[in-house]
N, CA, C and O atoms as a DFTB+ gen file, in Angstrom:
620 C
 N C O
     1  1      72.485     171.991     144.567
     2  2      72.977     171.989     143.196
     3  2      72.147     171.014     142.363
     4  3      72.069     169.927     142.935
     5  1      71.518     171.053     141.220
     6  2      71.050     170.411     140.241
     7  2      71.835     169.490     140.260
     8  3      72.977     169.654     140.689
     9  1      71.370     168.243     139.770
    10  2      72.066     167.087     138.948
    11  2      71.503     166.686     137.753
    12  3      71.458     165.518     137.368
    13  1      71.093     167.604     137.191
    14  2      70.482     167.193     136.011
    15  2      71.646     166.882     134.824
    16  3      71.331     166.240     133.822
    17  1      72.947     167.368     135.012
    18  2      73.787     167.416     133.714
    19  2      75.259     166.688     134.319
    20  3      76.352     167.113     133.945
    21  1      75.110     165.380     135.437
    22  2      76.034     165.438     136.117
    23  2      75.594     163.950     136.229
    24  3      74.475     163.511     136.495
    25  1      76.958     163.157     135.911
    26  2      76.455     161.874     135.711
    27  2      78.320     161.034     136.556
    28  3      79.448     161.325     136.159
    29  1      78.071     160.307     137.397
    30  2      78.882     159.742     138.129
    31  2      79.439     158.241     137.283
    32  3      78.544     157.594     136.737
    33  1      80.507     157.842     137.205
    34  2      81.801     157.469     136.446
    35  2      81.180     155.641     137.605
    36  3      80.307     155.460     138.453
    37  1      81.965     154.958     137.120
    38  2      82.070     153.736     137.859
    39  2      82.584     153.732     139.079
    40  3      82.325     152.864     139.913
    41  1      83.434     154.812     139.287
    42  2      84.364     154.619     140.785
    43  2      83.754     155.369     141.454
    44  3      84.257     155.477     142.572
    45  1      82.212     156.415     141.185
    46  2      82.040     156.998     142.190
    47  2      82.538     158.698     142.023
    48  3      82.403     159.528     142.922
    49  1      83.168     158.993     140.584
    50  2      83.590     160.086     140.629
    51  2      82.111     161.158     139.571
    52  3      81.343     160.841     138.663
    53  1      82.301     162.139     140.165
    54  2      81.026     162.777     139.367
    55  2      81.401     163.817     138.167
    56  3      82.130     164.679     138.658
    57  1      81.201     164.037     136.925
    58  2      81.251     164.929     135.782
    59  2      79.732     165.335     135.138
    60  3      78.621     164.814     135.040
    61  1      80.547     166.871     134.684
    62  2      79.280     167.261     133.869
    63  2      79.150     166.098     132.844
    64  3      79.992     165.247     132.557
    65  1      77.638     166.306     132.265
    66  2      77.867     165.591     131.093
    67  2      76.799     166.650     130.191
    68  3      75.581     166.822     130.159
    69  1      78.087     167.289     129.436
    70  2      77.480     168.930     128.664
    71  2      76.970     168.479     127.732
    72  3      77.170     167.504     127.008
    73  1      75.931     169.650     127.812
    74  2      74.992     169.251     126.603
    75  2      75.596     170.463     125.160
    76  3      76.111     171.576     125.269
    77  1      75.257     169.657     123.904
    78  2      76.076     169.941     122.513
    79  2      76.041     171.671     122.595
    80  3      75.192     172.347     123.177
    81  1      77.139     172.121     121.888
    82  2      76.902     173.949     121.521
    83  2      76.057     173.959     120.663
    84  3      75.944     173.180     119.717
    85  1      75.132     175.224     121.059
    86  2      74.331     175.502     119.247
    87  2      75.315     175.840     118.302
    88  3      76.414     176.380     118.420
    89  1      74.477     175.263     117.018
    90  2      75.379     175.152     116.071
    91  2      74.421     176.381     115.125
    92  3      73.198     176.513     115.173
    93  1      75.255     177.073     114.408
    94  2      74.576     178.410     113.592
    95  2      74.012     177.908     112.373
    96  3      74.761     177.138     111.773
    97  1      72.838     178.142     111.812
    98  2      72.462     178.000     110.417
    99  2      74.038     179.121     109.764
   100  3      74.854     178.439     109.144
   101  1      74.227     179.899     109.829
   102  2      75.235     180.689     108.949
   103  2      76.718     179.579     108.871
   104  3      77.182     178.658     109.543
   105  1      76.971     180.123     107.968
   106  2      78.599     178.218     107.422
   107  2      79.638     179.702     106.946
   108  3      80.704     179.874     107.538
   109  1      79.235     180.575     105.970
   110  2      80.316     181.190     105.478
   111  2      81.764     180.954     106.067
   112  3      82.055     180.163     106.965
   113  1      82.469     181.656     105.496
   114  2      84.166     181.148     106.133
   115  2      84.923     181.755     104.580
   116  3      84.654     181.857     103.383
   117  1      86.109     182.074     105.629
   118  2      86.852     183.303     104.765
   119  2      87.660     181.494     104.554
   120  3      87.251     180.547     105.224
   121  1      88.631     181.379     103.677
   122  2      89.905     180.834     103.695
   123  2      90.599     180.600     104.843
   124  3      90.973     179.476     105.179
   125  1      90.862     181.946     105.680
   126  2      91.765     181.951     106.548
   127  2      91.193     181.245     107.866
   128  3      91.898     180.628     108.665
   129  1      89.886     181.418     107.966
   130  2      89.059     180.725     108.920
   131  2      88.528     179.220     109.265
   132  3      88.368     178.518     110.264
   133  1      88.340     179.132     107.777
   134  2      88.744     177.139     107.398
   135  2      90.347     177.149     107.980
   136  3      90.582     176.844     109.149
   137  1      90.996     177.383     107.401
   138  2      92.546     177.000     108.268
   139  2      92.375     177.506     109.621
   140  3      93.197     176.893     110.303
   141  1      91.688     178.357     110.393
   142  2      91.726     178.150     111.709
   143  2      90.716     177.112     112.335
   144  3      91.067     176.642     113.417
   145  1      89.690     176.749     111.891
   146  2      88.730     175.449     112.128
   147  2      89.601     174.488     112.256
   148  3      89.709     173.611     113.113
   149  1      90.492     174.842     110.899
   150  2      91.367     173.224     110.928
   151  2      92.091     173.040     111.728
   152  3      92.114     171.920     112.237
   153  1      92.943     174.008     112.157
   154  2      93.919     173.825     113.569
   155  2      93.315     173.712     114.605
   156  3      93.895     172.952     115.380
   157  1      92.090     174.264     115.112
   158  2      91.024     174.169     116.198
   159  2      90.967     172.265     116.679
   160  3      91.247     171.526     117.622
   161  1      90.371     172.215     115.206
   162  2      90.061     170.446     115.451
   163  2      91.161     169.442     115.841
   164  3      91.046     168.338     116.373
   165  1      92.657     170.353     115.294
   166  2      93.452     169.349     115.372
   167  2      94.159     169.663     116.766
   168  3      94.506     168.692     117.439
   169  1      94.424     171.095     117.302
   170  2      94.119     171.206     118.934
   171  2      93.338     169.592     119.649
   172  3      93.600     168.431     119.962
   173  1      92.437     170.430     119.598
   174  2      91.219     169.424     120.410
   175  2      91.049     168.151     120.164
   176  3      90.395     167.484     120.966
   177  1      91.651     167.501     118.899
   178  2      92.671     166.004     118.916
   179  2      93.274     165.448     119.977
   180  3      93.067     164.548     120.791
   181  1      94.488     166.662     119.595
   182  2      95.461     166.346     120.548
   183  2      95.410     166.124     122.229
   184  3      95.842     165.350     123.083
   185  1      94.592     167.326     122.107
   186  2      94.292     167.291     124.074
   187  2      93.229     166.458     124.501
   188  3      92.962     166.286     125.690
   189  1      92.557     165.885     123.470
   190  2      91.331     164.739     124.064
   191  2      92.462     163.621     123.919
   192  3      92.999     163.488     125.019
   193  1      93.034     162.748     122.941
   194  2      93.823     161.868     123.338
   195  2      94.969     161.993     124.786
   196  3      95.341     160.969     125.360
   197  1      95.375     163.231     125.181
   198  2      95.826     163.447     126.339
   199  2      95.011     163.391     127.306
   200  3      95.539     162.693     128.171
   201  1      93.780     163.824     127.714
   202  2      92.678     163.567     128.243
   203  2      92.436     162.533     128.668
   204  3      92.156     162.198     129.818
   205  1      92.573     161.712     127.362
   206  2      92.246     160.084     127.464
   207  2      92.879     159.694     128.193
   208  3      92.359     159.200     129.194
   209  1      94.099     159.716     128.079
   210  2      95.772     158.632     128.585
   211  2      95.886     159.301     130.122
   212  3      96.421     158.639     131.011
   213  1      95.426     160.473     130.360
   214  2      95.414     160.671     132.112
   215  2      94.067     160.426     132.444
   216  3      93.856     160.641     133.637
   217  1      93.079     160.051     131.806
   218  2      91.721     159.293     132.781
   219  2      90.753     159.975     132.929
   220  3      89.701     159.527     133.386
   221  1      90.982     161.600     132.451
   222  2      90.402     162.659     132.585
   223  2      89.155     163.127     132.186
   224  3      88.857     164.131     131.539
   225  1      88.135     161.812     132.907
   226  2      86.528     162.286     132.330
   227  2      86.107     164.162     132.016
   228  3      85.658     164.951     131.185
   229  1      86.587     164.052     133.200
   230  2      85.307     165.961     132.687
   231  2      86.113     166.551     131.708
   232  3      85.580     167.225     130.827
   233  1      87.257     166.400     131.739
   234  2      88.137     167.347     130.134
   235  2      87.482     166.260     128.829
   236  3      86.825     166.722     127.897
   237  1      87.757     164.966     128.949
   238  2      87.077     164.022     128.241
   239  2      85.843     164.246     127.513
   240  3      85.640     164.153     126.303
   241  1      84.771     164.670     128.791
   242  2      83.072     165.253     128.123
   243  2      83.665     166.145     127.629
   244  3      84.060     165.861     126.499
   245  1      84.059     167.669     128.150
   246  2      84.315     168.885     127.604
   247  2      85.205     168.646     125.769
   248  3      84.461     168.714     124.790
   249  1      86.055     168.502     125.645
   250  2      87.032     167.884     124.576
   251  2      85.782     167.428     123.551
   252  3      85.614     168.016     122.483
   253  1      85.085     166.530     123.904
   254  2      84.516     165.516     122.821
   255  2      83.236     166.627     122.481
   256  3      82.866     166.777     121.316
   257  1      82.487     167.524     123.819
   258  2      81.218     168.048     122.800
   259  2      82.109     169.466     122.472
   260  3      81.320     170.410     122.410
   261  1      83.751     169.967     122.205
   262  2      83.889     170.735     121.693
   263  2      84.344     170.567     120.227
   264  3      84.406     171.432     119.353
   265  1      84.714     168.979     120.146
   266  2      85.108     168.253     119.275
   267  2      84.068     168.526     117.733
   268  3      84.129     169.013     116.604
   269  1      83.058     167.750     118.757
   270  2      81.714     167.725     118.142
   271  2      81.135     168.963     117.275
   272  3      80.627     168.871     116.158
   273  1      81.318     170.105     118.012
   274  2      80.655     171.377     117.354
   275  2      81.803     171.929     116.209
   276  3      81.448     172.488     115.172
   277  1      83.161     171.696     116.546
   278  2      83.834     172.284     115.462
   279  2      83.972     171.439     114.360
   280  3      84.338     171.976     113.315
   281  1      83.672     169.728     114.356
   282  2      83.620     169.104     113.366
   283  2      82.268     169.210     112.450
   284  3      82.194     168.926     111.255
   285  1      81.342     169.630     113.193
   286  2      80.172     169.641     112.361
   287  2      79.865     171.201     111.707
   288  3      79.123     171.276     110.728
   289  1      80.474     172.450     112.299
   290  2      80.720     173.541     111.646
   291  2      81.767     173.582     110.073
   292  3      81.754     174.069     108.942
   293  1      82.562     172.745     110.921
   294  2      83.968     172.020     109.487
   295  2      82.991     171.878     108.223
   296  3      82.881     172.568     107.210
   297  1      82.214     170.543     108.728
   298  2      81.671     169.802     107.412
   299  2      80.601     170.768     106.765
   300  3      80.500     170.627     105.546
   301  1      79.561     171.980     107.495
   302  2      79.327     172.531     107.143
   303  2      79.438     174.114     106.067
   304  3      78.871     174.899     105.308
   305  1      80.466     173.784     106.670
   306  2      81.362     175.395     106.150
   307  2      81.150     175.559     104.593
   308  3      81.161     174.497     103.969
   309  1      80.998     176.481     104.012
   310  2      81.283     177.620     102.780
   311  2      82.041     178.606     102.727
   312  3      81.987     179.785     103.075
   313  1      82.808     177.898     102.204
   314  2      84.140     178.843     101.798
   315  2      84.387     179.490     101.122
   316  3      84.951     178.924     100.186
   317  1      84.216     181.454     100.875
   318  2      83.974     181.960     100.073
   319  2      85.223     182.458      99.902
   320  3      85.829     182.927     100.865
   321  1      86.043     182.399      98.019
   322  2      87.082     183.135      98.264
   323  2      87.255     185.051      98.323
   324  3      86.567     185.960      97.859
   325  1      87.867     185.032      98.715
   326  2      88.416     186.727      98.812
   327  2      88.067     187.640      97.563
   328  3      88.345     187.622      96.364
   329  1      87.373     188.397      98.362
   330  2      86.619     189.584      96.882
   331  2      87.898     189.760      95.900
   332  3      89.043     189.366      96.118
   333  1      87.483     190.349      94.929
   334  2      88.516     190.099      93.810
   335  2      88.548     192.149      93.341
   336  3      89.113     192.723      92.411
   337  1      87.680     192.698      94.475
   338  2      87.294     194.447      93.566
   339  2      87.188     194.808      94.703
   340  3      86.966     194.018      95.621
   341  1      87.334     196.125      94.865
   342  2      86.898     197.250      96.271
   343  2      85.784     198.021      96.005
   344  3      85.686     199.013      96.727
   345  1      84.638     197.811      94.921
   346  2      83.755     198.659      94.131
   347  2      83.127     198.843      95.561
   348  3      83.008     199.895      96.190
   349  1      82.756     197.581      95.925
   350  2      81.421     197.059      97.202
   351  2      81.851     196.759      98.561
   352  3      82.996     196.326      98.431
   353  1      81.575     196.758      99.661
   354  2      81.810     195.944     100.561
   355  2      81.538     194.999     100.787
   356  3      80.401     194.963     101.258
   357  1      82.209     193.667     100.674
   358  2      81.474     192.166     100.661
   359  2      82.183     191.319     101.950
   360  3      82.828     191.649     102.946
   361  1      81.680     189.988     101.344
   362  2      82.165     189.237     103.090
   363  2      83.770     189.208     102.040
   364  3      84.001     189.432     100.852
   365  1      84.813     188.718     103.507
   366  2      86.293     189.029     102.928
   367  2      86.883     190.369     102.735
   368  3      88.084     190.608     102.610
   369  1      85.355     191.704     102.720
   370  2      86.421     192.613     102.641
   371  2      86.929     193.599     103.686
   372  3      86.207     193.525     104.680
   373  1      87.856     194.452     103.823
   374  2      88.126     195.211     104.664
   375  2      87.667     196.688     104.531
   376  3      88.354     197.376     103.776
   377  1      86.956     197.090     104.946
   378  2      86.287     198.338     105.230
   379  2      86.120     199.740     106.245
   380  3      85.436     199.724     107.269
   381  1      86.790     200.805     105.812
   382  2      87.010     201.645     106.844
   383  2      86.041     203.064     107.001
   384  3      85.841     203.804     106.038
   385  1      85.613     203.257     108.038
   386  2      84.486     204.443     108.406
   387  2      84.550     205.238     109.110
   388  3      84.935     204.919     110.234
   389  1      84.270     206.454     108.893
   390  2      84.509     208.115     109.929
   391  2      83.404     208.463     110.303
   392  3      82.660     209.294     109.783
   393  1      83.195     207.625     111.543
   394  2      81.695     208.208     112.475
   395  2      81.605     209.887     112.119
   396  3      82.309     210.547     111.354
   397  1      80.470     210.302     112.972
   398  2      80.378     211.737     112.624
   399  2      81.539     212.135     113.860
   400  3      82.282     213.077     113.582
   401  1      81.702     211.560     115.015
   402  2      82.716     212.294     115.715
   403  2      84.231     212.260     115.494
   404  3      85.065     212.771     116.242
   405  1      84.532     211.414     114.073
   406  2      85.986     211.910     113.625
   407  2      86.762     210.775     114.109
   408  3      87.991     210.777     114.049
   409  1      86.023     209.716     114.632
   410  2      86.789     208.473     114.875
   411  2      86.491     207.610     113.475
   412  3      85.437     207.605     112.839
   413  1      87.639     206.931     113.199
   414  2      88.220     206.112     112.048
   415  2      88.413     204.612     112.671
   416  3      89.147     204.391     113.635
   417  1      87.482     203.384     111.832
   418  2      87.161     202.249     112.394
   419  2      87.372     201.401     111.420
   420  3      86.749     201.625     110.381
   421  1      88.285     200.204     111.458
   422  2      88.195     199.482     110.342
   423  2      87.889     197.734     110.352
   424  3      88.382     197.157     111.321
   425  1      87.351     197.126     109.658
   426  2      86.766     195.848     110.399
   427  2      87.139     195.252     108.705
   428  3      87.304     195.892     107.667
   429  1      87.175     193.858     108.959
   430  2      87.294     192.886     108.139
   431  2      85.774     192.051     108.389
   432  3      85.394     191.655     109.491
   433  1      85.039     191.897     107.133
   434  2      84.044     191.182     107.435
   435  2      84.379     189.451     106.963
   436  3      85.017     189.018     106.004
   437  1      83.469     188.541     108.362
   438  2      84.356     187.788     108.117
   439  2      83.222     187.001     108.764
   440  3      82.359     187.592     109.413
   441  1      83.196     185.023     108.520
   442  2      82.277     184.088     109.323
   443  2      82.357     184.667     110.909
   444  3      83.279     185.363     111.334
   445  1      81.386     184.301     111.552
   446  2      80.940     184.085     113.060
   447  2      81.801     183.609     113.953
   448  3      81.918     184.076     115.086
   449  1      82.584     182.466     113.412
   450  2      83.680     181.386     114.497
   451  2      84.860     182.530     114.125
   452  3      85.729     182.691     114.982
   453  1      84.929     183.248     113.021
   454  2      86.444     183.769     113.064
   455  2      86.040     185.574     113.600
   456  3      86.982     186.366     113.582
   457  1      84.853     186.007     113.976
   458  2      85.045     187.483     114.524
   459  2      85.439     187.639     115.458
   460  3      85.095     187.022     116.466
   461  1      86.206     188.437     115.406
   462  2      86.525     189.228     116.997
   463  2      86.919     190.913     116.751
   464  3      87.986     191.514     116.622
   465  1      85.496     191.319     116.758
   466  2      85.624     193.126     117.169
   467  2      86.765     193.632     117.738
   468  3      87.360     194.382     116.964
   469  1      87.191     193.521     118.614
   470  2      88.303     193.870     119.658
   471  2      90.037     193.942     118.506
   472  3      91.039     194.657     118.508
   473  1      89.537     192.742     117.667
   474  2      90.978     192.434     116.828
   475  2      90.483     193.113     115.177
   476  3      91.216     192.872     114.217
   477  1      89.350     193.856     115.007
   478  2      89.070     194.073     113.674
   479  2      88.354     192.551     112.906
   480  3      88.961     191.997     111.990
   481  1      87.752     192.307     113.141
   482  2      86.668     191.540     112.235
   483  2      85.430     191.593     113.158
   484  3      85.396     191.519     114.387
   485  1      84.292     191.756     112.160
   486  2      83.244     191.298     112.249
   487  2      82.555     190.203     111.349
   488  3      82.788     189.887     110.182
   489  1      81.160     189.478     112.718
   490  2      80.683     188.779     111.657
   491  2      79.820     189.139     110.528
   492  3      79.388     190.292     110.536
   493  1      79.507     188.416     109.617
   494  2      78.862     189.108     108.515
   495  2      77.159     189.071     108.796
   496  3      76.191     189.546     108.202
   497  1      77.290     188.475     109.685
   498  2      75.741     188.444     110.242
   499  2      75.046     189.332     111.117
   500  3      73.830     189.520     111.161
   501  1      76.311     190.079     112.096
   502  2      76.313     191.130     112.833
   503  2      75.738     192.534     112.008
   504  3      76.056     192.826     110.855
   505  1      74.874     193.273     112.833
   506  2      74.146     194.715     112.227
   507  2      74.755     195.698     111.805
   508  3      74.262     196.499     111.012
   509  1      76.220     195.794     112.401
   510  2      77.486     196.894     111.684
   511  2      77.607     196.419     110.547
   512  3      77.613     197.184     109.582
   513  1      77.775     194.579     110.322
   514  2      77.843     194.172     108.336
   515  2      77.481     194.393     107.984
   516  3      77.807     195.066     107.007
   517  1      76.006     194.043     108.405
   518  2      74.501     194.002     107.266
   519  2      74.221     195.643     107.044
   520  3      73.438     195.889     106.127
   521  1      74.652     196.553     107.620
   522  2      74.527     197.752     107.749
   523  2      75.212     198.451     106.436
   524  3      74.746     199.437     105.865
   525  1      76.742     197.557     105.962
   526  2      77.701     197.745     105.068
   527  2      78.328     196.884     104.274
   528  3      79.415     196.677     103.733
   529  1      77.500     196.553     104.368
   530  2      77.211     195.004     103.335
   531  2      76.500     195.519     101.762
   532  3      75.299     195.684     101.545
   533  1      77.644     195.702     100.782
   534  2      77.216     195.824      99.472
   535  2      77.063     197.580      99.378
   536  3      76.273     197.979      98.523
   537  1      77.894     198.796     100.349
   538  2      77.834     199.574     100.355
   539  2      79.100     199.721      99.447
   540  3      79.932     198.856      99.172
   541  1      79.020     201.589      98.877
   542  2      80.606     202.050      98.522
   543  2      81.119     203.293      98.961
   544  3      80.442     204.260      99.310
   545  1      82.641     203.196      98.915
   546  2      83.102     204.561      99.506
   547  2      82.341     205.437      98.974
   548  3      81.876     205.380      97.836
   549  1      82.133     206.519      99.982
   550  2      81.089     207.895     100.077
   551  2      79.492     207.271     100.890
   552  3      78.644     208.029     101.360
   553  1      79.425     206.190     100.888
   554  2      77.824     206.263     101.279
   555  2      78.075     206.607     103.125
   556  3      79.034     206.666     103.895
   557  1      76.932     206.730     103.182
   558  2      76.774     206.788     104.872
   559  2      75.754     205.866     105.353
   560  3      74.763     205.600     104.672
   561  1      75.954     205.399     106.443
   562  2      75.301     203.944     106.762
   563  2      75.272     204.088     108.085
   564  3      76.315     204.195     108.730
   565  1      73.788     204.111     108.773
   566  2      73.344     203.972     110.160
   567  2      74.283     203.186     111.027
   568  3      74.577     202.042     110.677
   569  1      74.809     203.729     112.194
   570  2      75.768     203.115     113.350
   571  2      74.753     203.530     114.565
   572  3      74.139     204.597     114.547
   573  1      74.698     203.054     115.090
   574  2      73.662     202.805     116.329
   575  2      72.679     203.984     115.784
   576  3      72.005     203.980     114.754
   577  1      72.847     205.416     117.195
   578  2      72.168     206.468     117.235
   579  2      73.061     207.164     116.138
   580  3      72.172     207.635     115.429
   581  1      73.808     207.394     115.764
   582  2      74.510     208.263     114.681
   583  2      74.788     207.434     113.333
   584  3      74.194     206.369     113.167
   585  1      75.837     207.999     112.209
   586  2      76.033     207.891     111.151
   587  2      77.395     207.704     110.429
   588  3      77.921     208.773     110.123
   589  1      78.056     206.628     110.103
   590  2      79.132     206.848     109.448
   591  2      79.633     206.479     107.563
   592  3      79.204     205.604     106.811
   593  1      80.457     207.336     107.373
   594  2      80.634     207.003     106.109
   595  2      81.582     206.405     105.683
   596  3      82.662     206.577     106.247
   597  1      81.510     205.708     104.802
   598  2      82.636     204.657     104.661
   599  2      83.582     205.180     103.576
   600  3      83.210     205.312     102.410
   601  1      84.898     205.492     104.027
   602  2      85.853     206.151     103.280
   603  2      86.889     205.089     102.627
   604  3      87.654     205.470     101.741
   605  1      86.895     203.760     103.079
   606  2      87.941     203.139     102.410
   607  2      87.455     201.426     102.286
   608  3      86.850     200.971     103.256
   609  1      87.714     200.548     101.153
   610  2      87.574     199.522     101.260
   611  2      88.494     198.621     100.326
   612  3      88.675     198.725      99.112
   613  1      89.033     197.695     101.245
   614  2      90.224     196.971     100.499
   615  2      89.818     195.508     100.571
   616  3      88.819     194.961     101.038
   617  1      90.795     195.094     100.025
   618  2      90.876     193.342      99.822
   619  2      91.236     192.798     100.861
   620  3      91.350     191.573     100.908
């Protein structure tokens, strides 16, 4: 096993010692996503001072460089508010599309820390956005090997 990232405590006990997450040039952030940053940080408060008070180096490293990346995404962040029109598809909005095989898909475009495909958002940086990014109902817009058109877009 490497020891390159593994650094032993005074008593002899051994922990990673992780190196920082990349952090994204992209900051955007819906509203709703700053309020989940914010609860994130204040999570990972809580359980590093618990961390602390049971002695708990490796949650300790882990805790502090997760600490680290969501406080410096925080201070970075741009917070764009919520489109105000359905003319376009923009970041904040919700957008729905009918591949050519008759499946109906709808995604919220949204920052990087808050996507999750699986739950309806994407990021706005992702190739399905940029794909429908500043489009309007009726256009059709490249999806992988095929084509879909975007039939609906809300706030």
């Amino acid at each position: 096993m490497s020891r390159a990232f593994v650094r032993e405590t005074e008593g002899g006990e051994a922990f990673e010692d992780l190196p920082d997450r990349m952090i994204s040039p992209h900051h955007l952030v819906t509203p709703s996503g700053l309020a989940q940053m914010e609860a994130e940080i204040e999570a990972l408060q809580k359980r590093l001072a618990e961390a602390q008070s049971a002695d708990d180096k490796a949650e300790v490293a882990r805790l502090t460089r997760d600490l680290r990346y969501w406080s410096a995404r925080r201070a970075s962040s741009e917070v764009v508010p919520p489109p105000t029109d359905s003319a376009h598809v923009r970041f904040g909005a919700r957008v729905t599309f009918e591949r050519e095989d008759g499946r109906r898909q709808t995604y919220r475009i949204v920052g990087e820390d808050e996507a999750d495909p699986a739950k309806g958002s994407l990021s706005y940086v992702s190739p399905l956005a940029q794909a429908l990014m500043g489009k309007e109902i009726g256009d059709v817009v490249p999806i992988g090997q095929t084509t879909a058109e975007i039939v609906e877009i809300g706030l």
